[in-house]
LOVOBA-522324 format. One line per 2 residues: for each residue x, z, y of N, C-alpha, C. Coordinates in pm, whole numbers, plus 50000, padded with zeros to 5 digits. Layout:
! residues N
X,Z,Y,X,Z,Y,X,Z,Y  ...
***
This chain:
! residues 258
94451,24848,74594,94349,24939,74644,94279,25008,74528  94242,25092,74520,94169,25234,74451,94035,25184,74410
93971,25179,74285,93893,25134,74229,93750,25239,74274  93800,25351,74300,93721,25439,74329,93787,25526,74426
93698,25586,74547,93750,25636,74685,93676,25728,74659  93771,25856,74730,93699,25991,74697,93755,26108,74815
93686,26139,74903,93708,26242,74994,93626,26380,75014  93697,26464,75063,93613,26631,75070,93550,26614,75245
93446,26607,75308,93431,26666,75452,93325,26785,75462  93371,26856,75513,93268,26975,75522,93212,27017,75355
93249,27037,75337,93210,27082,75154,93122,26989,75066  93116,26858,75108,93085,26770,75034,93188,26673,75012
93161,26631,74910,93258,26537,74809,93208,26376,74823  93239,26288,74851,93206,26120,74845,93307,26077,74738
93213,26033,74649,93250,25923,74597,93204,25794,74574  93327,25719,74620,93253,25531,74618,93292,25422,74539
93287,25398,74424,93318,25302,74349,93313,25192,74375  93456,25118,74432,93509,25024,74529,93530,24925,74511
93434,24811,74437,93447,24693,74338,93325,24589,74442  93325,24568,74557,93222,24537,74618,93198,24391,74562
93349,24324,74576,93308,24147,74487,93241,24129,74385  93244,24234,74296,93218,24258,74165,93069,24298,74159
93002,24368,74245,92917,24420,74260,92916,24552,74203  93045,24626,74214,93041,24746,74177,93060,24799,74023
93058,24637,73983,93047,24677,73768,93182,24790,73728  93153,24822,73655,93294,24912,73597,93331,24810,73456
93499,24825,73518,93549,24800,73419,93639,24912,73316  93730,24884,73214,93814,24988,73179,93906,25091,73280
93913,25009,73413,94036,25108,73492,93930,25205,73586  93837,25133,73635,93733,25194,73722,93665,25320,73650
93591,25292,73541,93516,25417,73494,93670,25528,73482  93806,25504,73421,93953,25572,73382,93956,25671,73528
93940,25572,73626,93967,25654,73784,93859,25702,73843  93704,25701,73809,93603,25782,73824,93604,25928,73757
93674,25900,73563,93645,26044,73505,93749,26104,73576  93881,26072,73592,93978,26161,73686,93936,26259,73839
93822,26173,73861,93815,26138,74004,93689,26307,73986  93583,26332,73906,93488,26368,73816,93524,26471,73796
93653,26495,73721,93727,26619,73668,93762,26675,73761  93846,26652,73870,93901,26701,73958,93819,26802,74041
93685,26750,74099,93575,26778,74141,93549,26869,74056  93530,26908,73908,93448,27015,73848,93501,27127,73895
93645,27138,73938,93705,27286,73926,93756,27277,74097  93698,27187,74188,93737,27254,74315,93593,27263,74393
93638,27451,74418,93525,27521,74430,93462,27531,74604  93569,27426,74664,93578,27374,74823,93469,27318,74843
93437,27218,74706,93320,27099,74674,93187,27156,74658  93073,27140,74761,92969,27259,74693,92866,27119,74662
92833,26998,74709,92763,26931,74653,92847,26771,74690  92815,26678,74600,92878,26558,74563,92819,26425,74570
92832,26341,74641,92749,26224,74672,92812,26089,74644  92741,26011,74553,92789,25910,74478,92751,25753,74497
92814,25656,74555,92750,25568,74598,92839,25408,74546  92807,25324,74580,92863,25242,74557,92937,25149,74731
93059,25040,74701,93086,25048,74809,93005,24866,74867  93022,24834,75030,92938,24736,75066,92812,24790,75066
92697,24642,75067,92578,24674,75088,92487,24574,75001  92537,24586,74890,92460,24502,74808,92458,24560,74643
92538,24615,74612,92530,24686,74479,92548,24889,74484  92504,24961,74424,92537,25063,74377,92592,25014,74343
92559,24983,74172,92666,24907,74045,92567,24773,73964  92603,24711,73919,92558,24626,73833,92598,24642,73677
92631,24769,73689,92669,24822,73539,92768,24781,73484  92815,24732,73364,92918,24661,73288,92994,24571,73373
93143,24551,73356,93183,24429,73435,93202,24365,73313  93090,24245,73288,93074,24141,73175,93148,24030,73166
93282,24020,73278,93390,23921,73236,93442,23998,73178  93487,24145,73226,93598,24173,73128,93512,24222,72963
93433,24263,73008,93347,24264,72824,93360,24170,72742  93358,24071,72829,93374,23904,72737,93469,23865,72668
93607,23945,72727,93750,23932,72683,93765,24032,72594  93676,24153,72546,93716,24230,72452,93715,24223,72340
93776,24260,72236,93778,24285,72064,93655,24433,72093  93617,24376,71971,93499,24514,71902,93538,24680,71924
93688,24646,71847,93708,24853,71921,93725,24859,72079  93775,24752,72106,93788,24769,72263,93645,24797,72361
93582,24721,72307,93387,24747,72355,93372,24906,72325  93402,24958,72200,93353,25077,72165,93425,25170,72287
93547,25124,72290,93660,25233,72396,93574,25162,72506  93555,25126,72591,93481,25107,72702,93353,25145,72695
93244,25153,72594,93103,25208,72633,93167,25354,72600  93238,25406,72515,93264,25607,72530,93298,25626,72631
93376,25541,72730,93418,25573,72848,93335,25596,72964  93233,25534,72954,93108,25530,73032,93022,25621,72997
93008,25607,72871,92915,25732,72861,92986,25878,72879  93103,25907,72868,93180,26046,72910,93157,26092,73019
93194,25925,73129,93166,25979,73258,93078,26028,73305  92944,25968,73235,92819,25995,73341,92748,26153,73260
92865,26139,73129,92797,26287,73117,92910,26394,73132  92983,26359,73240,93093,26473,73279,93007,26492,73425
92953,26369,73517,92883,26369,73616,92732,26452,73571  92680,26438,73506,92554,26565,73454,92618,26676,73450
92748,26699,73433,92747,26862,73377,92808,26885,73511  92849,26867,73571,92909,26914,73677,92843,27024,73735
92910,27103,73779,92846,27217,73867,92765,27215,73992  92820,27142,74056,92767,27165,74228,92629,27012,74183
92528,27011,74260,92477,26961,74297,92482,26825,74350  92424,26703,74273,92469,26602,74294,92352,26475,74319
92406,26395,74435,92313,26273,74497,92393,26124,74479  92303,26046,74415,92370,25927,74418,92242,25882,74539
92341,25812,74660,92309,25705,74760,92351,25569,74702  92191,25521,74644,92155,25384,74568,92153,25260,74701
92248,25223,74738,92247,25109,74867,92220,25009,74798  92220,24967,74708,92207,24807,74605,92159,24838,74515
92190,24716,74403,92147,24692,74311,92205,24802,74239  92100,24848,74099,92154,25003,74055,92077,24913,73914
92183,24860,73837,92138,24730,73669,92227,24847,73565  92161,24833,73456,92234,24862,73322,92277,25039,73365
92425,24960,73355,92532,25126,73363,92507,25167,73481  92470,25100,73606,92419,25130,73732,92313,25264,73716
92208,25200,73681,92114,25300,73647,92125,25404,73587  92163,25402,73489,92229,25478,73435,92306,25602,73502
92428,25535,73595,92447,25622,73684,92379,25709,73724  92261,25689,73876,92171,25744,73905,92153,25857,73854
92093,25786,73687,92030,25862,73590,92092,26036,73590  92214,26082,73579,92331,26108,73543,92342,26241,73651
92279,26176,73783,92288,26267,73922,92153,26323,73919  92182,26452,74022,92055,26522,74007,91965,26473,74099
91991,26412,74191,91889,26334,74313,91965,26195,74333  91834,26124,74342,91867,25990,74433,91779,25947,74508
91853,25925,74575,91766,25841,74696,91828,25694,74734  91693,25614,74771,91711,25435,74783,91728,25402,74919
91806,25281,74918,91815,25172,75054,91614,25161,74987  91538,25122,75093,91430,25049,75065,91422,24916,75004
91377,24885,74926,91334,24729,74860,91458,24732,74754  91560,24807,74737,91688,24741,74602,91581,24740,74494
91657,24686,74386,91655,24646,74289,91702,24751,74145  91625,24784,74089,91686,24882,73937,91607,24795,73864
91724,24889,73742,91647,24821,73593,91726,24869,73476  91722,24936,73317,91806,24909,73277,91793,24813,73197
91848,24691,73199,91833,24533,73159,91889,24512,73046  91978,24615,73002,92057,24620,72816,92007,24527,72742
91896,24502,72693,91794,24438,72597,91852,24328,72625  91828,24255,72731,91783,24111,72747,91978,24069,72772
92016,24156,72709,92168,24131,72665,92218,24137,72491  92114,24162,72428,92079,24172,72348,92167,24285,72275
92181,24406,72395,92243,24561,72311,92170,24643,72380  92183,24801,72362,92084,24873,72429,92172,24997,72542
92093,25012,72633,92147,25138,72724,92229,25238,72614  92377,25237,72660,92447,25357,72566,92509,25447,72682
92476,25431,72778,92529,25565,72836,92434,25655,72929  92341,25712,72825,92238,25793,72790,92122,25749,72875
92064,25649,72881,91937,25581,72928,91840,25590,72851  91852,25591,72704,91762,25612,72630,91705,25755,72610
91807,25841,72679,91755,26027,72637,91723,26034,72824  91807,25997,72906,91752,26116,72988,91649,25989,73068
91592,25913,73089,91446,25810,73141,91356,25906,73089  91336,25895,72969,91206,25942,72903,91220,26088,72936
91311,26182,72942,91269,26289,73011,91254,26331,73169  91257,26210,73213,91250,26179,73355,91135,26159,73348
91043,26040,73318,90942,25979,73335,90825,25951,73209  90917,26012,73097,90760,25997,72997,90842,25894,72903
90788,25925,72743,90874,25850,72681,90779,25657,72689  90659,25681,72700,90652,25517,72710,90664,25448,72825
90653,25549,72935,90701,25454,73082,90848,25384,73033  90960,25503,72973,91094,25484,72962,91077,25361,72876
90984,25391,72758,91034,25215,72666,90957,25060,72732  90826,25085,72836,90846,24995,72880,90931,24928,72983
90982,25027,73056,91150,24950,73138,91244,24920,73025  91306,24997,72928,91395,24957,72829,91415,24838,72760
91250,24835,72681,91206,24712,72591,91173,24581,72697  91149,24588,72751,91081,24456,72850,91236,24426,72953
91336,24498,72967,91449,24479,73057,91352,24481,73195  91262,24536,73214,91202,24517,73365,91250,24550,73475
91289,24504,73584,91337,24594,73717,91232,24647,73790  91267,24746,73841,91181,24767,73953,91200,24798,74125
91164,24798,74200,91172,24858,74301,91219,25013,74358  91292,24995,74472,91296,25161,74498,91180,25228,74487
91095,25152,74605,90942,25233,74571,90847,25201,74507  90884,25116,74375,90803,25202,74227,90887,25276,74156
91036,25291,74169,91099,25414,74140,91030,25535,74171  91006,25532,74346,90978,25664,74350,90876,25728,74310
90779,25609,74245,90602,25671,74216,90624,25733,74088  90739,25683,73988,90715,25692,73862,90838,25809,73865
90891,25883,73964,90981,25955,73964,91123,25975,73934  91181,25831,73947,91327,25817,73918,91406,25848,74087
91312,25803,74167,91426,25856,74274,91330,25923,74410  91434,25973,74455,91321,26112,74528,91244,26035,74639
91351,25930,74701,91267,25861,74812,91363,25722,74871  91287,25653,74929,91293,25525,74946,91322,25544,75112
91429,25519,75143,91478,25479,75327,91495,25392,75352  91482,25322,75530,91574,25246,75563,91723,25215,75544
91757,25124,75502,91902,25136,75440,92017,25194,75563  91995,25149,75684,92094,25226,75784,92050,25391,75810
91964,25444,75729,91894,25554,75732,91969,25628,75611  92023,25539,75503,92039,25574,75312,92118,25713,75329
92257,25704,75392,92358,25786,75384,92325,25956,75480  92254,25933,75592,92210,26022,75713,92160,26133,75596
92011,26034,75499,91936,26117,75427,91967,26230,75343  92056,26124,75293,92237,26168,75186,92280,26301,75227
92296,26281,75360,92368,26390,75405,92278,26527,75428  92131,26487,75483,92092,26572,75545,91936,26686,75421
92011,26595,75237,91957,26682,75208,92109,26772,75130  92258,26719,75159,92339,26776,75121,92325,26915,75194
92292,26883,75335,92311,26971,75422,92208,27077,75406  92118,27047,75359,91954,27125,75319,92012,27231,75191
92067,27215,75108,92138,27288,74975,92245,27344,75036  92347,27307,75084,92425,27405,75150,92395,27483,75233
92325,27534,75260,92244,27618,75361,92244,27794,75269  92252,27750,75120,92206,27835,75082,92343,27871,74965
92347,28019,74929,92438,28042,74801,92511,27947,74745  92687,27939,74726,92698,27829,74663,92761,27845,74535
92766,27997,74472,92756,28045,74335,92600,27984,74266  92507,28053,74403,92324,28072,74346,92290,27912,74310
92355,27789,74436,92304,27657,74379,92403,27627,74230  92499,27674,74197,92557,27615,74079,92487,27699,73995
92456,27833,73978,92375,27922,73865,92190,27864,73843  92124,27797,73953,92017,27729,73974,92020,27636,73887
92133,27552,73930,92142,27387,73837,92145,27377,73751  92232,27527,73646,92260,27520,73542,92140,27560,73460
92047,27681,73521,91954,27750,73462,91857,27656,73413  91825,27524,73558,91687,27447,73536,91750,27343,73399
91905,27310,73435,91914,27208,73319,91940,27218,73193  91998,27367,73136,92005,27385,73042,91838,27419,72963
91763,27524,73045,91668,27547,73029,91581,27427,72975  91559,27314,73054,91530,27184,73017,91506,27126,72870
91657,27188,72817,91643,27110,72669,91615,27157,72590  91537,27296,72592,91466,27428,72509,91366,27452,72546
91344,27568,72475,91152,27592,72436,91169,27725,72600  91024,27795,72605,91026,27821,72717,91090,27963,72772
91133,28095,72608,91175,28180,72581,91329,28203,72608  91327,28062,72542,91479,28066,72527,91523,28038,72712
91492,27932,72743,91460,27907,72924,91473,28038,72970  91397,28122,72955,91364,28244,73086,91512,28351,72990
91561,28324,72904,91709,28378,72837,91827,28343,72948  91792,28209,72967,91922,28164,73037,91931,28176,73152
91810,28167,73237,91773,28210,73390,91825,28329,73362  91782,28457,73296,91833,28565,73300,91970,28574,73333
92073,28478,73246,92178,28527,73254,92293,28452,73364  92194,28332,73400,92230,28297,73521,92200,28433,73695
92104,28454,73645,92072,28549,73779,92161,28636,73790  92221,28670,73646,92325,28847,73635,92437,28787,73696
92465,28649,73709,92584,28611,73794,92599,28602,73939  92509,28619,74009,92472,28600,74116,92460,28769,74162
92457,28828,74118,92411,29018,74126,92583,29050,74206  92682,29027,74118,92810,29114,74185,92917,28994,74263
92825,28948,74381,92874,28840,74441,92881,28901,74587  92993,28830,74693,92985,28885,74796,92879,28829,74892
92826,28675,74781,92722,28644,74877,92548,28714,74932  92585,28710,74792,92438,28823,74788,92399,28952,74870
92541,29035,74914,92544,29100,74953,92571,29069,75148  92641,28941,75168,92647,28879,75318,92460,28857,75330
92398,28776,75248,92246,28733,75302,92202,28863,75263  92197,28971,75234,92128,29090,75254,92166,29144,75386
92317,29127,75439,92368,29188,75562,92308,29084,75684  92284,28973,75643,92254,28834,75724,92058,28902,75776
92026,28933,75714,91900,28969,75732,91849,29093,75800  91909,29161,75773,91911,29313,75842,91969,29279,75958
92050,29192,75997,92134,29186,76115,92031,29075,76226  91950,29003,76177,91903,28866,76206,91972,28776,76259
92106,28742,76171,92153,28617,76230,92168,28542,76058  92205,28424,76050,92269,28306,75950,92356,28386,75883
92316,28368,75721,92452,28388,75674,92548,28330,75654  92690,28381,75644,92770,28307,75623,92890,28261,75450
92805,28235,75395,92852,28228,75282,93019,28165,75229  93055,28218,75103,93223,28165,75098,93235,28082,74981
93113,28141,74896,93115,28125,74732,93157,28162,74669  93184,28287,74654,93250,28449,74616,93144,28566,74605
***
């Protein structure tokens, strides 16, 4: 069976990293069949937003799978944390719009995950943390850069330094995840803010994502540079021109992503 499960319905993408005994940890073959899984997704333009979850009802991920870490030689550790960290920053760059549905525990590379997606949302009451420390190595697949620009750089070092977990909903106070559900509620939510973004442009949400996140890691000049040249992409589109016809007409537009 497939370490990771991945289907298209209605222009969203699922992916479920399928290690439920395990609690979801990645090992060398799992993260191998996620970046495949990752890539594939960047360039099909069918995919307008992507939802990432773990499988069962007890883990997202628990990060590392620490039997097989246990069995590795030193370069082999190194080839397994680049692998992790590639993924979750092939999952940041991605185009379309992306939700991890946190059903479990979301530890270490778990979090991390999350981290990685542009929204998450919680089962109520799980469990996060990134716990690296009290393993005595530190978050390497980018926990240390993107927390603190999530939440402030000393909120980020007191979860880091202390290995603290927290709750979905002190996640959501301190702004790591958008909101806290009933867990038979997690996936509906999933869906129904996939369904909230597809509603709209699906050139304009990939030129949006890119504008706010590149913009992000620059001063505020350079920002309103790149919005610029995100917007000029959106100008000789047929969508732009359907929601101008959509309006004059008063019905829904119907967008293609063209």
């Amino acid at each position: 069976m497939s370490n990771v499960l991945y289907t298209v319905e209605n222009h969203v993408g699922y992916v479920t990293v399928n290690r439920p005994d395990v609690l979801n940890c990645f090992n060398y073959e799992t993260l191998s069949e996620l970046q495949h899984t990752v890539d594939a997704i960047h360039n099909n333009h069918d995919v307008r937003v992507v939802i990432f979850t773990g499988s069962g009802d007890k883990a997202f991920s628990a990060g590392a799978d620490l039997k097989e870490r246990k069995t590795l030689n030193e370069a082999q550790v190194r080839r397994n944390v680049k692998a992790i960290r590639d993924v979750f920053n092939s999952i940041a760059a991605l185009p379309q719009p992306t939700i991890a549905a946190v059903n479990g525990y979301a530890l270490g590379g778990g979090f991390e995950w999350l981290l990685s997606c542009d929204f998450a949302i919680a089962a109520e009451g799980v469990s996060l943390g990134l716990t690296e420390t009290s393993w005595a190595i530190i978050p390497g697949a980018g926990g240390t850069q993107r927390l603190p620009r999530l939440i402030g750089e000393m909120r980020a070092k007191e979860l880091i330094l202390t290995s603290k977990k927290i709750s979905a909903e002190e996640a959501v106070e301190l702004g790591i995840i958008l909101k806290a559900v009933p867990r038979g509620e997690l996936h509906e939510a999933c869906n129904q803010l996939a369904a909230a973004m597809m509603k709209n442009g699906p050139v304009a949400l990939k030129q949006a994502k890119y504008a706010i996140t590149q913009g992000m890691n620059t001063d505020l000049q350079t920002g309103l540079a790149i919005e610029s040249k995100a917007y000029e992409l959106t100008i000789p589109t047929q969508d732009r021109i359907e929601a101008l016809n959509a309006f004059s007409e008063r019905r829904e537009p119907q967008f293609s992503g063209k």
